[in-house]
C-alpha positions as CSV (number, residue, x, y, z in Angstrom):
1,X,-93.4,-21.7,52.5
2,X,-91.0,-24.2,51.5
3,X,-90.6,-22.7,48.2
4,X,-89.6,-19.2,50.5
5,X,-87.1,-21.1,53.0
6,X,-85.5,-22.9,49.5
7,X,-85.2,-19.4,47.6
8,X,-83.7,-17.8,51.0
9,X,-81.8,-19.9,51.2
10,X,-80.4,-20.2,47.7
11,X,-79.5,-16.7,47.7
12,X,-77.6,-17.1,50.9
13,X,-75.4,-20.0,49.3
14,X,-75.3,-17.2,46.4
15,X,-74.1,-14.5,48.4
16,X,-71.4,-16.6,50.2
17,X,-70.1,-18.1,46.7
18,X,-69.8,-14.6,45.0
19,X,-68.4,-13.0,48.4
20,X,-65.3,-16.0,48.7
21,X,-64.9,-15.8,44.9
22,X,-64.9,-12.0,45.5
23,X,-61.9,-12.3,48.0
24,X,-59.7,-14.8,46.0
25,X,-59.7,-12.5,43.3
26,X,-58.9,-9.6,45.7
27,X,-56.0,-10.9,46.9
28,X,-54.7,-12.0,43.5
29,X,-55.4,-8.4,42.5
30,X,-52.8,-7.6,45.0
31,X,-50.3,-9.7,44.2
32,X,-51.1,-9.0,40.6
33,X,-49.9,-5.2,41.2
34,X,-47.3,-5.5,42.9
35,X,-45.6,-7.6,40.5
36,X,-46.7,-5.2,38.0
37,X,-44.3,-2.9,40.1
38,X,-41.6,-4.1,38.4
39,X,-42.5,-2.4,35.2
40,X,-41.2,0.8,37.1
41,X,-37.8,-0.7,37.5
42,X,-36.7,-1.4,33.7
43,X,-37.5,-4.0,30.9
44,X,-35.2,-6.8,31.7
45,X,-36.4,-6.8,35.4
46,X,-39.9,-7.0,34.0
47,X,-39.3,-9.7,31.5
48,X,-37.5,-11.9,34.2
49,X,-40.6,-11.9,36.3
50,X,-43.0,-12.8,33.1
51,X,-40.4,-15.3,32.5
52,X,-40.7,-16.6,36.4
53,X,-44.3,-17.1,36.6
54,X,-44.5,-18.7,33.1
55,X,-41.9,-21.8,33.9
56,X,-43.5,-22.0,37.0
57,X,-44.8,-25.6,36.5
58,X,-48.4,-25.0,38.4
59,X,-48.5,-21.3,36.5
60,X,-51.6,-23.1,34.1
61,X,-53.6,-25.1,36.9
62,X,-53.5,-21.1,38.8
63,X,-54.8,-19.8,35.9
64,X,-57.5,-22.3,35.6
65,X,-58.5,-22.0,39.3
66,X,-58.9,-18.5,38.6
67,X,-60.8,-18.6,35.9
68,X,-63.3,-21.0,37.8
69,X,-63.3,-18.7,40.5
70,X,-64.5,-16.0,38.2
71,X,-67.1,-17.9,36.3
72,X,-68.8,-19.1,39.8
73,X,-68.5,-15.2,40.7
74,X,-70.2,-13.9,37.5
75,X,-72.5,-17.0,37.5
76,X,-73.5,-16.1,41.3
77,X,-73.6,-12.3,40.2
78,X,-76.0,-12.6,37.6
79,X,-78.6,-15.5,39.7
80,X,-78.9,-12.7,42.3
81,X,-79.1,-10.2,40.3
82,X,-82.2,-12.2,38.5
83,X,-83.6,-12.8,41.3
84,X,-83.8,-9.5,42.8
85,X,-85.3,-8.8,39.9
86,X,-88.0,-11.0,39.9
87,X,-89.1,-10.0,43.2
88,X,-89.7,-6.8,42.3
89,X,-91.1,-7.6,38.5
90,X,-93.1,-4.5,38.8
91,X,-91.6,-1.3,38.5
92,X,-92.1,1.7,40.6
93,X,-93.6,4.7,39.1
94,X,-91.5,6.9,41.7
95,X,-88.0,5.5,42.0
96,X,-86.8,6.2,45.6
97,X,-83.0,6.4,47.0
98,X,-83.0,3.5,49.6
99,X,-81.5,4.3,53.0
100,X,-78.5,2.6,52.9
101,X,-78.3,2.9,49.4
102,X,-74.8,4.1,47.2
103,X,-74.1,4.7,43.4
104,X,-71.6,2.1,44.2
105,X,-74.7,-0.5,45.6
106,X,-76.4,0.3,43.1
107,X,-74.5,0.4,39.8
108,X,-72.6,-2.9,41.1
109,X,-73.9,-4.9,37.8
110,X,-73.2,-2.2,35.5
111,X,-69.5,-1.7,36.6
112,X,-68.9,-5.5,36.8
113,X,-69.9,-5.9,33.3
114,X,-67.5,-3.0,32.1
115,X,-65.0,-4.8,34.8
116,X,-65.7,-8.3,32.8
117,X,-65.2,-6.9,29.4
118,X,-62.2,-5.0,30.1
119,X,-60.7,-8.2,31.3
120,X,-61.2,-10.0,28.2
121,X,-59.6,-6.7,26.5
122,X,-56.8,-7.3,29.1
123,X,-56.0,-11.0,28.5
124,X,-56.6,-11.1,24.7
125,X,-53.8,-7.8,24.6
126,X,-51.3,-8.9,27.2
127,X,-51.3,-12.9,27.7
128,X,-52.3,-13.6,24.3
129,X,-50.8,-10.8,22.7
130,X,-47.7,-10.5,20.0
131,X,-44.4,-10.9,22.4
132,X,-42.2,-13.4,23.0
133,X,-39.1,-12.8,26.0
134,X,-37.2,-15.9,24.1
135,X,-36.6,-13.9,21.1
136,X,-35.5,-10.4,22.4
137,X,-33.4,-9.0,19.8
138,X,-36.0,-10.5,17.0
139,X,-39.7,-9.9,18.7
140,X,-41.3,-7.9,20.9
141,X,-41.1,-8.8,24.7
142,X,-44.1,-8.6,27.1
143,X,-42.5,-5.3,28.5
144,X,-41.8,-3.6,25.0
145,X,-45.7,-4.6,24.4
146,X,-47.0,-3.2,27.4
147,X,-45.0,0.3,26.1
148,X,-46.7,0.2,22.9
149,X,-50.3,-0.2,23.9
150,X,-49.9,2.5,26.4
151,X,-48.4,4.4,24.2
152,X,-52.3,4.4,22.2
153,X,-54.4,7.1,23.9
154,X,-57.1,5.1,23.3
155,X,-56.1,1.6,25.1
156,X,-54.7,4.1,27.8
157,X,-57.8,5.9,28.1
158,X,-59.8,2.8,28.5
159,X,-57.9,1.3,30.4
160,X,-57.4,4.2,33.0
161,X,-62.1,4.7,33.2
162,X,-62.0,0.8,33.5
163,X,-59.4,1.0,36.6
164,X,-61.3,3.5,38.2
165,X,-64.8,2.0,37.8
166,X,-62.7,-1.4,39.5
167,X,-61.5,0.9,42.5
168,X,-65.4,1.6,43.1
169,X,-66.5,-1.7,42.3
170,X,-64.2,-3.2,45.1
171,X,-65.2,-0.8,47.6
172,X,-68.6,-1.8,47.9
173,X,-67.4,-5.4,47.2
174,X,-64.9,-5.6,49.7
175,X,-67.5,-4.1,52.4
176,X,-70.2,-6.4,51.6
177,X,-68.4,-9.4,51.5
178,X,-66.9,-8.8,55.3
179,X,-70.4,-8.7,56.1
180,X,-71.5,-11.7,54.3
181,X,-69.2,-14.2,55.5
182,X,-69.5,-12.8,59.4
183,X,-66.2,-11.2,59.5
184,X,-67.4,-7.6,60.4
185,X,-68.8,-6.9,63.8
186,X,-71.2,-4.1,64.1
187,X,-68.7,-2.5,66.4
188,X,-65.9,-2.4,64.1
189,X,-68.0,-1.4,60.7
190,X,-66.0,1.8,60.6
191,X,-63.0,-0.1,60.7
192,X,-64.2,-2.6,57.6
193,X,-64.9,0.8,55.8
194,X,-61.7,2.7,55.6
195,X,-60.3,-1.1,54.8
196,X,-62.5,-1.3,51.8
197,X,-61.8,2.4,50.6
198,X,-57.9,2.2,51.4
199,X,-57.8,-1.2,49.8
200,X,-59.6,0.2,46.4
201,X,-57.9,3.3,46.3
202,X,-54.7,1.2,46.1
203,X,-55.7,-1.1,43.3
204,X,-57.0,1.7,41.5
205,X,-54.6,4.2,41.7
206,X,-52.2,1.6,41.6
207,X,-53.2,0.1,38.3
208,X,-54.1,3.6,37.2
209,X,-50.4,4.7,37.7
210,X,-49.6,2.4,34.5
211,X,-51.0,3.6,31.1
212,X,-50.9,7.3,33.0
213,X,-46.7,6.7,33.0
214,X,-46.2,5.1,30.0
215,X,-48.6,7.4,28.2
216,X,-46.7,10.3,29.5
217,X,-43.4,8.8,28.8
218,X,-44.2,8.0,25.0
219,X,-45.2,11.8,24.7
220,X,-42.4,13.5,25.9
């Protein structure tokens, strides 16, 4: 019994962990895009906001924060997702559709991989990548970089399935962790729902807006 109430428990603290982690990385998502806006505007306006965030002074200690946040939140992910599974360490001969059950609930491990390993795609092509904004005339600034992978139907490609697997990934994220940390009210679930859904159509579509632009812009 004590064994039960500890394992209930656990998985509650889980749940809690990967639902907070879930909505610091939701907001920086936002902010994220809408910086990203500026690559609309032109390519100095673009490098003068790369330039920004990197001599801001706390710019590294962000960055490590977030990457803590995502290791709890993969780290939490993949202890519930082991535990679920050994609850049920028999499979059923006869898979059945649960109730309340989406291909969003469901295939939430499989998309958060894909999310996972397009974000080490993302950060080892854009933050570690070949540009440098103090040498403009010589090298390659973050904007003229961002034009040239986009310009690869490939990268764009990927890019553009990994944005919209992320736009279903949030939804069901989004809802779940409302309800997890007692923000949604049984009442107002409805309301929660078209929040989720208006909020991941925005960062998809949004981020999807990118290699779809530049693609098209290096082709015509």
């Amino acid at each position: 019994m004590n064994y039960i109430k500890l394992t209930t428990s656990s998985m509650i603290g889980e749940k809690l962990v990967m639902a907070t982690t879930g909505m610091v990385m939701m907001l920086f998502l936002a902010g994220h895009l809408v910086g990203n806006t500026l690559l609309f505007v032109g390519r100095e306006e673009f490098n003068l906001y790369a330039d920004f965030l990197n001599s801001f002074k706390m710019v590294y200690l962000v960055e490590a924060g977030l990457m803590l946040v995502l290791v709890a939140h993969v780290w939490s992910a993949i202890r519930l997702t082991l535990a679920n599974k050994r609850a049920r360490p028999v499979g059923y001969v006869i898979k059945r559709k649960a109730i309340n059950s989406t291909w969003m609930s469901s295939h939430m491990a499989h998309t958060g991989v894909v999310i996972l390993l397009f974000l080490i795609m993302h950060i080892a092509s854009m933050k570690l990548g070949p540009w440098d904004n103090e040498k403009i005339k010589h090298a390659d600034t973050l904007y003229d970089l961002v034009l040239k992978l986009f310009a690869d139907p490939i990268y764009s490609g990927i890019y553009l399935v990994c944005m919209i697997l992320l736009g279903f990934h949030l939804h069901h994220a989004m809802k779940s962790s409302f309800i997890t940390l007692g923000v949604a009210r049984k009442h107002r679930l409805d309301c929660y729902a078209k929040a989720s859904l208006l909020y991941s159509l925005f960062i998809s579509i949004g981020f999807s807006s990118f290699p779809v632009y530049f693609y098209i812009l290096s082709i015509i």
